[in-house]
C-alpha positions as CSV (number, residue, x, y, z in Angstrom):
1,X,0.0,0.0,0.0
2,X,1.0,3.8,-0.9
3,X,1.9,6.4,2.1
4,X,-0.2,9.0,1.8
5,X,3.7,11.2,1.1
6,X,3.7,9.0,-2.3
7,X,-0.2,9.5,-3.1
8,X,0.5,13.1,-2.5
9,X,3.9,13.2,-5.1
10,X,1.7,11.3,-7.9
11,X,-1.0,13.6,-6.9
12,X,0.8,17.2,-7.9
13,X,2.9,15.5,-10.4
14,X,0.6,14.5,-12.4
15,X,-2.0,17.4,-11.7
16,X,1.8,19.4,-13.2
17,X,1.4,17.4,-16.0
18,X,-2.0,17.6,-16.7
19,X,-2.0,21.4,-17.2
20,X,1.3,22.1,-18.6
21,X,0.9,19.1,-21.0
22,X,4.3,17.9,-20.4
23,X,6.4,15.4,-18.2
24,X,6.9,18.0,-14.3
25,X,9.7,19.1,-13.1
26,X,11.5,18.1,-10.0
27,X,11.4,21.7,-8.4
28,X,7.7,22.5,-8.8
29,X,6.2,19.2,-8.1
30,X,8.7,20.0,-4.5
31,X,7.2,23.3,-4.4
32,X,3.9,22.3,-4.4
33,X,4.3,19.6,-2.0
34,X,6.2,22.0,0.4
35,X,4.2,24.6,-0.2
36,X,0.9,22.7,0.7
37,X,2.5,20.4,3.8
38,X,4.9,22.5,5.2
39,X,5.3,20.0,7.6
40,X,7.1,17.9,5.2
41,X,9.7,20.4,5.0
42,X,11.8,18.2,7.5
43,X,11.7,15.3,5.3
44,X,12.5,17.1,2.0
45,X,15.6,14.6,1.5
46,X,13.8,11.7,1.9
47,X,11.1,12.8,-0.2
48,X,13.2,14.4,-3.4
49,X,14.2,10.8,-4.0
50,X,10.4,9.7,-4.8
51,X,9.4,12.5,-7.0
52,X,12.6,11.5,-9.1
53,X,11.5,8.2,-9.1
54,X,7.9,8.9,-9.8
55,X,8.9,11.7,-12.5
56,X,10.6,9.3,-14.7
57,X,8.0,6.8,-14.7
58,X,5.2,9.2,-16.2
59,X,8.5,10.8,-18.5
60,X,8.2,6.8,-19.6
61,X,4.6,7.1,-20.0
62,X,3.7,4.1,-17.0
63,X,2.4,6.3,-13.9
């Protein structure tokens, strides 16, 4: 099952991708997330590491 940090990456990535009509980027997709939880400021280091991952699999085009 998901953690509600990865639903919330696929979440604003692929809402990013959605109305730009392109693959996100890295920054915005943290920007949003940071901006929304700042909570999850504390964990940004853990959390950069699963937008990466999550970016490249809708850049592949298997979200």
């Amino acid at each position: 099952m998901e953690s509600d940090i990865e639903l919330l990456v696929k979440k604003y990535a692929l809402q990013n991708a959605v109305k730009y009509g392109k693959a996100p980027q890295q920054g915005a997709v943290m920007g949003k997330l940071m901006g929304e939880h700042p909570e999850l400021r504390q964990r940004a280091k853990e959390i950069s590491p699963l937008i990466g991952t999550f970016l490249k699999d809708i850049a592949s085009g298997t979200p």
